[in-house]
C-alpha positions, 0 to 999 in steps of 0.5 A: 868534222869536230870528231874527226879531230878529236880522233885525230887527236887521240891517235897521234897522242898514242902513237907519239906516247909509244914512239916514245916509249919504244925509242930507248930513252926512257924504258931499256930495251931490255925491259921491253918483252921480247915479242913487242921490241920490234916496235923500236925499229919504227920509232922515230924518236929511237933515231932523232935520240940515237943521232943526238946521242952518237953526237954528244957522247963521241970518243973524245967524252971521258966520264971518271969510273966510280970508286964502288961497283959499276955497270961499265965493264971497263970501271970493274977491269981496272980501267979508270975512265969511261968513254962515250961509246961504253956510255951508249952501249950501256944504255942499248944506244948502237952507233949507226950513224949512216942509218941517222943520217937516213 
């Protein structure tokens, strides 16, 4: 039985450390090679993150544009704030709440 939860254990210390990894927080999705990023869509950090996300970084979130060259579209098409939807779409976050709430 000892072994048993032991390999139980191991197990799910790989499954939560992939689920993580997949799930877009730490590693972009971008970087991810193109045959394995399938792995995200069973992931269920990459929806706890994205419903926490979309709630916190809602259109009435304005972040002020850097003064230098930035990766939001916006700040560099003379645009001087950046919204939460632009801060999501650049870290790969899409806003699907429906699937959230799923």
């Amino acid at each position: 039985a000892e072994t048993s939860f032991k390999r139980a254990m191991v197990w799910l210390t790989v499954l939560i450390l992939a689920s993580v990894l997949f799930a877009g927080f730490f590693i972009h999705i971008d970087n991810i090679p193109v045959w394995i990023r399938w792995v995200q869509w069973i992931s269920f950090f990459k929806y706890m993150l994205g419903a926490e996300a979309t709630t916190i970084f809602d259109d009435n979130l304005k972040f002020d544009c850097p003064e230098s060259d930035s990766a939001y579209s916006v700040c560099n098409n003379g645009g001087d704030q950046i919204s939460g939807p632009d801060a999501l779409g650049v870290r790969g976050i899409q806003n699907i709440k429906i699937v959230y709430i799923v």
